[in-house]
C-alpha positions, 0 to 999 in steps of 0.5 A, spaced: 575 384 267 579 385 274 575 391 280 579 394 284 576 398 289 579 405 289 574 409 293 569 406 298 566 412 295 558 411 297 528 438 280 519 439 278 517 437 271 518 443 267 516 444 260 518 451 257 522 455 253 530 454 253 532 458 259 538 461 260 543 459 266 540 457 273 544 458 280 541 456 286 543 459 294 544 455 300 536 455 301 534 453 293 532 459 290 536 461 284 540 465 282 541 469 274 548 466 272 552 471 266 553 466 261 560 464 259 563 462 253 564 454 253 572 451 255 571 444 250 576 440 252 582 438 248 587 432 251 590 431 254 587 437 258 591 443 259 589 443 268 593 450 268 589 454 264 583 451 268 587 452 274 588 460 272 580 461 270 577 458 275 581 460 282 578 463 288 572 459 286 573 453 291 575 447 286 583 445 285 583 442 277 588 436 277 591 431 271 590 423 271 592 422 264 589 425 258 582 427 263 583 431 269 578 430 276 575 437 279 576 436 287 569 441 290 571 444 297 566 447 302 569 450 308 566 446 313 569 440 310 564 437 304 568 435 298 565 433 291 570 430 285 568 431 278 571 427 272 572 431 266 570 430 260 565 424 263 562 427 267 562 422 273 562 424 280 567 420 283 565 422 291 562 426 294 565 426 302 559 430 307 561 433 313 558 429 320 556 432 326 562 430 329 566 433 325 569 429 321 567 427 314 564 420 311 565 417 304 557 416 301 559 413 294 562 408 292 566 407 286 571 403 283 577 402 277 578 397 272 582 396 266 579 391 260 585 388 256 584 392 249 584 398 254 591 402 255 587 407 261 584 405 268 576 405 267 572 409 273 565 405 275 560 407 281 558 414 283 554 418 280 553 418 272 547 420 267 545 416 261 541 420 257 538 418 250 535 424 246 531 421 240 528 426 235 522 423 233 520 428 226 514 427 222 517 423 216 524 423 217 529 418 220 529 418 227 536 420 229 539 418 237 544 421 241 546 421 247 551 426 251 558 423 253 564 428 254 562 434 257 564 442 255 566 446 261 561 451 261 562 455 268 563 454 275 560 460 280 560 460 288 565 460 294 568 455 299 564 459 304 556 458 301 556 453 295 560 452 289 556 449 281 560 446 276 556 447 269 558 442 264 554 443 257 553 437 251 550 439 244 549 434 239 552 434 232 546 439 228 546 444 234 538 440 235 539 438 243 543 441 248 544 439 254 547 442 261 549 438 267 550 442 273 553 439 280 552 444 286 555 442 292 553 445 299 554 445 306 549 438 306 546 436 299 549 434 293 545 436 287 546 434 280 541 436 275 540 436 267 537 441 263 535 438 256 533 444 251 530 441 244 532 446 239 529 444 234 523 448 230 520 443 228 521 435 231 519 432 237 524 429 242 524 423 246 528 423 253 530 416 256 534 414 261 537 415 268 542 419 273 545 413 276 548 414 283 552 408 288 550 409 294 556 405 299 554 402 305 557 397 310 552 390 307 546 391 304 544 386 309 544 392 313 541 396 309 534 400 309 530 403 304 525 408 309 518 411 305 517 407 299 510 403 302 505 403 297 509 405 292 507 401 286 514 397 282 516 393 276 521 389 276 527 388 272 533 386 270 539 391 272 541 397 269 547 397 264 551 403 262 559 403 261 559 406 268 555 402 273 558 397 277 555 390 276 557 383 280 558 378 276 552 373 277 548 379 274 553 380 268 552 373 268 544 373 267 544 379 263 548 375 257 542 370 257 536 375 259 537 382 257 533 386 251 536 389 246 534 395 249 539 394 255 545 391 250 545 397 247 545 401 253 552 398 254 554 403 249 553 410 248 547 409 245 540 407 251 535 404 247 533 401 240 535 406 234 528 405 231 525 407 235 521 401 238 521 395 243 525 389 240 521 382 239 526 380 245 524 386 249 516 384 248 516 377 251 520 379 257 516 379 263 517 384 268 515 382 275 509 387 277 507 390 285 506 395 290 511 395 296 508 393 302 514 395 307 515 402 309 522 400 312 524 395 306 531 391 308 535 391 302 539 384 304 536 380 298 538 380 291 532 385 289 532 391 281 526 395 281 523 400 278 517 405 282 513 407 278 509 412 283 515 413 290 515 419 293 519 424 291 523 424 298 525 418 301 531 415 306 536 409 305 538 408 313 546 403 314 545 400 320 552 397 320 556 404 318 551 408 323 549 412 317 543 415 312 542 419 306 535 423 303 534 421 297 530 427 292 528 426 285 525 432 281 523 432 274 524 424 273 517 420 275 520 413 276 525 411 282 529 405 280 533 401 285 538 395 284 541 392 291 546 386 289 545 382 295 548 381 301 552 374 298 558 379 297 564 382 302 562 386 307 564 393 306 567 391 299 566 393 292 558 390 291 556 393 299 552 398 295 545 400 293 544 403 286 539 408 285 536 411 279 532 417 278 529 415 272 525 415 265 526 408 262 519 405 262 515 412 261 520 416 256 519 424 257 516 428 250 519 434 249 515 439 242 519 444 238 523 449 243 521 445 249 525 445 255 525 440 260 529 440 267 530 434 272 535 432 277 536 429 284 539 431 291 543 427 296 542 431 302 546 429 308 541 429 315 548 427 319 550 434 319 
């Protein structure tokens, strides 16, 4: 399968009832949104309307195909591009003191032989698997893929919130994904209702982000001392970038749980660990540097990380604060330092995560969780 890099691209664990729609300000307080009815995407996506729907609000809608990109646009320079239906952010381009703005994701398009339309990796994706765990009943899986369009509030001048929605066949699980852009952070949040009156729900999974840096050699991971880790193999989703000596190793190493991650699906259907799982030994520690070079090959989950923490580039003279709310585990992958500079693999993979301790979610619960990307550079 061929790369080619396209775009050197680099919330409070609450249970409740199912809440309604939530803005959030400049400052983080929320804001009551009116609910709008959801625009299903249809292909190929009709941009037009989408363009007369939603103007005057910051975004520009633009075809690729049968999909379409959203292009997020603040005033003093900051810019977020969106992919619809997937879901994925593609960029996320933050404005700097000096003026200009810097690319903080990477991203890259692919094309395999039995697919006719370009494949886009990296940025920011969620894979999330939502397993209803009734009494007596067949456990049932699903995972949201293709997003909805729920609404999109704000202004060039202050802020601007994508809302996407995904609801699972029976109308069991909804799930909301809202993107806010500001002056300094980008924020991607999940809100997982569970509507059942009488099921349990199990939330496993991760909002995956590639963080683009000049080398990871370079690269600094500040804040983590004393966070304790497990180590493990890397991630697989359909949206992560993977050089080939991991997809090597993964051929031969992976668990069935993480196989079936390569799919829409995240883990075992049943429910439970695969003997292949059970005898897969994960490396276990305590970090113990506070300004931990990330140059050697390294995957990691931490299982008790602070809820902020900085990843420094010496080389591009450049850093991003990275928060987690909601998700207790912080995943790292760094695919070391053996690769071009500057190139496809100069990244850093960041994941905040619930993989090792799933997330529990009684009848008519709710949950919300998510992850910011602050620039301090501003």
């Amino acid at each position: 399968m061929a790369m080619t890099t396209v775009a050197s691209s680099p919330f409070l664990l609450s249970k409740s009832r199912p809440c309604s729609c939530t803005n959030y300000n400049k400052r983080g307080f929320p804001l009551r949104v009116a609910a709008v009815a959801s625009i299903p995407f249809q292909q190929p996506i009709n941009v037009d309307y989408l363009e007369q729907e939603f103007s005057g609000r910051g975004v520009v809608f633009k075809g690729i195909g049968d999909d379409c990109v959203a292009k997020m646009s603040l005033d003093n320079g900051s810019k977020a591009i969106l992919m619809l239906p997937s879901g994925l952010i593609a960029s996320y381009k933050a404005s700097m003191w000096h003026g200009g703005t810097v690319e903080l994701l990477q991203s890259s398009v692919s094309q395999e032989e039995e697919e006719e339309a370009n494949t886009i990796r990296g940025g920011v994706s969620v894979a999330l698997e939502c397993l209803s765990l009734g009494l007596g009943q067949e456990q049932v899986s699903w995972s949201p893929s293709n997003w909805a369009l729920h609404d999109i509030t704000g202004n060039p001048q202050d802020s601007i919130q994508v809302e996407l929605i995904s609801t699972d066949s029976h109308d069991m699980v909804q799930v909301k994904y809202i993107v806010t852009l500001q002056d300094d952070v980008l924020i991607s949040q999940l809100m997982v209702s569970n509507n059942s009156d009488s099921s349990s729900l199990q939330l496993s999974g991760c909002i995956l982000s590639h963080l683009t840096v000049s080398s990871p050699d370079a690269t600094y991971a500040v804040g983590l001392e004393r966070s304790d880790f497990f180590g493990r193999l890397p991630i697989l989703t359909g949206s992560a970038i993977i050089p080939p000596d991991c997809d090597q190793k993964s051929e031969s190493q992976f668990s069935q749980l993480w196989k079936q991650m390569t799919s829409n699906g995240w883990g075992p259907k049943n429910g439970h660990q695969t003997e292949t799982e059970q005898e897969e030994e994960m490396e276990e520690g305590e970090e113990d540097d506070n300004y931990k070079n990330l140059r050697e090959q390294m995957c990691r989950i931490y299982t008790s990380a602070p809820r902020d923490f900085t990843i420094i580039d010496r080389g591009r003279r450049n850093s991003v604060v990275v928060g987690r709310d909601g998700f207790e585990e912080l995943y790292m992958f760094s695919p070391g330092s053996s690769h071009e500079y500057y190139g496809e693999y100069a990244y850093i993979c960041i994941g905040q995560s619930a993989v090792l301790n799933p997330i529990i979610l009684g009848p008519k619960e709710s949950w919300t969780g998510g992850q910011r990307l602050h620039n301090p550079n501003l």
